[in-house]
C-alpha positions in Angstrom: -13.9 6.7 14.6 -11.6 4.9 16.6 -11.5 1.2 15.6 -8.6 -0.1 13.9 -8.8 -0.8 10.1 -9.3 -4.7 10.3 -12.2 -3.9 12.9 -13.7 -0.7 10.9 -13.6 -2.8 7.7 -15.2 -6.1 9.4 -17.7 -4.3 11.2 -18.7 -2.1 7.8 -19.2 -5.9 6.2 -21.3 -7.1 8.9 -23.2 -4.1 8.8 -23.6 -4.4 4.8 -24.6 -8.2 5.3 -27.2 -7.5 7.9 -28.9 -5.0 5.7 -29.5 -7.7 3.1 -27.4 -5.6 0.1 -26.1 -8.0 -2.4 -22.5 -8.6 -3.9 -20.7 -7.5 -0.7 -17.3 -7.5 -1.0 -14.3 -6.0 0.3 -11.6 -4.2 -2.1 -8.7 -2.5 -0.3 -9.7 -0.6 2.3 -13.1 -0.7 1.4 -16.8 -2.5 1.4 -19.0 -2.4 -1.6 -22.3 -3.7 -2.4 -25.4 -3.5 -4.1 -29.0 -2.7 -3.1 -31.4 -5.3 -3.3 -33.1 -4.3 -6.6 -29.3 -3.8 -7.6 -29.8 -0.5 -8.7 -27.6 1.5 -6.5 -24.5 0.9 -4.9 -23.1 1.4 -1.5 -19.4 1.8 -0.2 -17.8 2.1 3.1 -14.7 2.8 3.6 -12.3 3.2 6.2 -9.5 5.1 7.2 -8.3 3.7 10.6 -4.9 6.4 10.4 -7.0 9.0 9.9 -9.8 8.1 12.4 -12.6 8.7 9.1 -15.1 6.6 7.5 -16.4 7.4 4.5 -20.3 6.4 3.0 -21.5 6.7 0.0 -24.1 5.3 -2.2 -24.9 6.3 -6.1 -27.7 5.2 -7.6 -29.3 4.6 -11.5 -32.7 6.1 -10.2 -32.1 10.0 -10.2 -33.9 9.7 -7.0 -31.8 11.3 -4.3 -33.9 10.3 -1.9 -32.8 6.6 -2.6 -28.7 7.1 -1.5 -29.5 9.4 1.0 -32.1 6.8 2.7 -29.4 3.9 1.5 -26.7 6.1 3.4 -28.3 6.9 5.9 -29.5 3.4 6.8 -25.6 2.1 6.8 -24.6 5.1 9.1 -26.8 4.5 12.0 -26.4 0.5 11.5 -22.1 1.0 11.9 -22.7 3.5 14.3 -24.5 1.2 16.7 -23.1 -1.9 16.1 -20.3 -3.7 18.4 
């Protein structure tokens, strides 16, 4: 990764926003929100000095499938975005 942190952490909103998840916010260096049945959350967050973003989803369903998907989803969405 090599956006800056204002950048990483805008473009990981947008991306958040765009999916349709619920409750986005930003908290420190970091994006969280819920999944539409608000049943799982979903972070991103950015590390700019380290050149890392991190995903990660948990989820109430003890369906893995769900945060991987969820995960997934918000990878390939940040990854093509501008």
């Amino acid at each position: 990764m090599n956006l800056s942190q204002a950048d990483c952490l805008a473009r990981a909103e947008r991306v958040m926003r765009n999916a349709g998840l619920l409750r986005v916010e930003r908290v420190g260096q970091s994006i969280f929100a819920d999944s539409t049945d608000q049943q799982n959350q979903v972070t991103i967050r950015c590390v700019a000095d380290r050149q890392m973003v991190f995903f990660v989803a948990a989820g109430r369903h003890h369906n893995e499938r769900i945060t991987v998907d969820l995960t997934g989803m918000l990878l390939r969405a940040f990854r093509e975005s501008r």
